[in-house]
N, C-alpha and C positions, 0 to 999 in steps of 0.2 A: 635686297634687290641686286641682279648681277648685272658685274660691268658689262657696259658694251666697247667697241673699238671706238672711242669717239673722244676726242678730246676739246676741251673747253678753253675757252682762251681771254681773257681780261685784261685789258687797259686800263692801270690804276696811277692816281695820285691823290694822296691824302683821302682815303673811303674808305676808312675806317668804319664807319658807321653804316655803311651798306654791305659792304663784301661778303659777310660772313650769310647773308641773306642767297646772295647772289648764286655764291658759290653750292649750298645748301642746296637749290633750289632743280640741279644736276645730278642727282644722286646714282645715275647710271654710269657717267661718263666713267671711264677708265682711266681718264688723266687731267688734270685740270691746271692751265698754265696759266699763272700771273705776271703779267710785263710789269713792272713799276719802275716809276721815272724817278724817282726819290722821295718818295712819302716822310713826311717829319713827325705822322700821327703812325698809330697801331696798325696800320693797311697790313704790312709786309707780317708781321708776328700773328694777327687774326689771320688771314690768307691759310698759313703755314697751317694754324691750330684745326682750319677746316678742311684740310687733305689737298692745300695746294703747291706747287713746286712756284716758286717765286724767283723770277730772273731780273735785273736790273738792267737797266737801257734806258740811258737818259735822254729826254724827249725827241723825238723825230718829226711831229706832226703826226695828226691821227693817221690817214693812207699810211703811209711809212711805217707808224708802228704799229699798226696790224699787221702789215706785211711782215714785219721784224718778228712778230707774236708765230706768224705762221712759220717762220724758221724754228720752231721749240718747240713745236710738237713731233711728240712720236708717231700719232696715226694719221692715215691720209686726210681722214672726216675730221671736219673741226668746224665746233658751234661757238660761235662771238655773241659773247654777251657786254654789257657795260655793267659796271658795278651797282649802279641803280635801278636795275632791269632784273628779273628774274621769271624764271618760269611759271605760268600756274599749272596747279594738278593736272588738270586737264592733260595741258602742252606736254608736262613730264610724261604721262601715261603714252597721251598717241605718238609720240616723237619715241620712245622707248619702242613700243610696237612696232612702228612700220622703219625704224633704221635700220632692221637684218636686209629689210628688201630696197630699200633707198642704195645701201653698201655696194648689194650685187648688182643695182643697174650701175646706167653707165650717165646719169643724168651728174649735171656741174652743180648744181646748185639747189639749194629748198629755201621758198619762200616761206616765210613765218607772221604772222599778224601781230601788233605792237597794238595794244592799250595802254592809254592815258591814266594814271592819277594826276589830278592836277585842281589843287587848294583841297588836298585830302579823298578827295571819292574819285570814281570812274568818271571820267565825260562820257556823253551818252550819245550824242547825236552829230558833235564836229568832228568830220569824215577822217582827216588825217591823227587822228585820236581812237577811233573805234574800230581797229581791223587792217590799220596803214601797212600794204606788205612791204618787208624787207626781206630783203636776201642774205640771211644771218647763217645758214649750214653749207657747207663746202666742201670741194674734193681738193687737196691744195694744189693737185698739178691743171686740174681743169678750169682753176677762178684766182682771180688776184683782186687785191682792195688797191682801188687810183691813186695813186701819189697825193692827194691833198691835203693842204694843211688842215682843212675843215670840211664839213659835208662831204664822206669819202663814201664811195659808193666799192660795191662789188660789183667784177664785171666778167663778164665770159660768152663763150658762145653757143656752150652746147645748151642739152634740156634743160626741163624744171621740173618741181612741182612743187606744191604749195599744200603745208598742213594747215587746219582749222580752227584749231583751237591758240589761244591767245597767249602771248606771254607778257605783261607789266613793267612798265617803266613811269615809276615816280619824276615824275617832271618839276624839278625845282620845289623846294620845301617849301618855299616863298617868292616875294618879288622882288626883293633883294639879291637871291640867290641868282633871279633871272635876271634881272639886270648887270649884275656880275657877269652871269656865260655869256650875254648881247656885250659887251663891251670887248670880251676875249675871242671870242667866235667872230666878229665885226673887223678886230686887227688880222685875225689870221687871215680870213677872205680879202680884205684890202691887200693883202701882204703878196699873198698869190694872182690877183691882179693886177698889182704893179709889176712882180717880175713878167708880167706877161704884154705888159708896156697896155693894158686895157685904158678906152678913152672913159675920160669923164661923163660925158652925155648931162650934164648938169640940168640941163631943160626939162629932163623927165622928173626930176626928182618931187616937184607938186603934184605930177598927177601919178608918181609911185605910192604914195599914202594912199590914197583914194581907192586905187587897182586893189591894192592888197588889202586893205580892210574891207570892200566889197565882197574880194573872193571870199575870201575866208568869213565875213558874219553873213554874208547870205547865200552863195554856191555850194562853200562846204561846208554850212549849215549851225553853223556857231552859235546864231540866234536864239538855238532852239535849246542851247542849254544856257540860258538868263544871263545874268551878270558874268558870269565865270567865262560863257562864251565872248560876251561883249571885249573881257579882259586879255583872253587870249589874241583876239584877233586884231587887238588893241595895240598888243605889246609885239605883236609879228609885225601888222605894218611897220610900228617906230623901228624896230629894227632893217626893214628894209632900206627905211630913207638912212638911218643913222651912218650904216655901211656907203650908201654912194656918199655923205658928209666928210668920210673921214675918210673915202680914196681921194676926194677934191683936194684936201688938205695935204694928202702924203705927195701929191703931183706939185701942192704947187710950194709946198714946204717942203722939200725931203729931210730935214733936218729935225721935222717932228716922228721921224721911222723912232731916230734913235729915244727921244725923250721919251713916247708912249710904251715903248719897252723898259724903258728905267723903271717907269711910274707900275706901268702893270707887274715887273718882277717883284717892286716892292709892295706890293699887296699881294701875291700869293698866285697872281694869274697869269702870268707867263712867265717858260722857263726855257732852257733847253737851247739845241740847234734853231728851234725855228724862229726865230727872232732876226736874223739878216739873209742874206742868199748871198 
């Protein structure tokens, strides 16, 4: 298969056991660049072993270091993937094809669709699982990834457009796993709405459970994949409320900023700069 001008770009820590997928999963790109924050497992030596150029940078928040990702590539086009995400055939095939003429126009960005694994198979019918678009391909002077610590978005002004076919993201192996990223994902978002002095609003927080498990098991249709759905949209609300819990807590303790970073460094889930401002 021949390269194209396009480079791949990975945010890793400790994925080991996904990367070699990930990266695989590209086989056009002409450059494939791995950020890693300080892996203690194999990430950085599998990476290597799968044609990837591996750069170290320790943690910035995710915004930030994709931005920092996008400082290391050679070519303008660069497709973001996470190391638990990979292409299918499909995606590899039409994304190969139509990137000569993606290059020459003058559009900022390509939408890409994300399917769910989650408890082993595809979800079939909860909407933010079957087709969710993200804006994963870019031109680096037309789009930039927002500054946050969590849920970063790309953003720009010019065109788009949007391929059809689906690329895969393994969503937590377990429920453990997910309750692990809801307690790390939980601190960074409180972390970014305290330096932003955000009020508590404490009052809503009974009827934020209620909102969010609504939407989500009956608008965006989670019912309709049984138990699995019920569980998804189960473990989304708890984390909605869990986040306003623990901003109530950082306002009215600030002294628990510092202990919940202790606790989470010594478990393996947070690191890096983003732990104070």
């Amino acid at each position: 298969m021949a390269s194209l001008p396009l480079t791949l770009v990975v945010i890793t820590y400790n994925e080991a056991h996904t990367i070699a997928r990930c990266l695989d999963s590209v086989p056009f790109a002409a450059e494939k660049v791995v950020v890693d924050s300080g892996s203690t497992d194999d990430t950085v030596a599998i990476a290597r072993a799968h044609g990837a150029r591996v750069v170290h940078q320790d943690w910035l928040g995710f915004g930030p270091q994709r931005n920092f990702a996008t400082t290391q590539a050679s070519h303008d086009w660069l497709l973001a993937l996470d190391a638990d995400e990979f292409l299918s055939p499909e995606l590899a095939a039409e994304l190969e094809a139509a990137l000569p003429a993606i290059q020459a126009g003058n559009d900022a960005a390509v939408y890409l669709r994300r399917r769910t694994i989650y408890m082993g198979r595809p979800m079939r019918w909860y909407r933010p699982s079957v087709g969710e678009k993200m804006a994963r391909l870019w031109h680096r002077d037309r789009a930039r990834w927002t500054d946050a610590r969590v849920h970063e978005s790309l953003r720009f002004d010019g065109t788009s457009r949007t391929l059809r076919a689906p690329f895969d993201h393994v969503n937590n192996p377990s429920l453990v796993e997910k309750q692990l990223k809801v307690l790390r994902y939980s601190e960074l978002k409180c972390r970014d709405w305290y330096d932003k002095g955000k009020s508590t609003r404490m009052w809503q927080t009974p009827f934020v459970f209620l909102l969010a498990f609504v939407k989500d098991y009956l608008f965006r249709l989670a019912v309709l994949d049984g138990w699995r759905g019920f569980i998804i949209a189960q473990t989304a609300a708890s984390y909605a409320v869990y986040k306003r819990m623990r901003y109530y807590e950082m306002r009215h303790n600030p002294a628990s900023r510092e202990s919940a970073a202790t606790a989470l460094h010594r478990h393996g889930l947070d690191r890096g700069s983003d732990t104070t401002t």
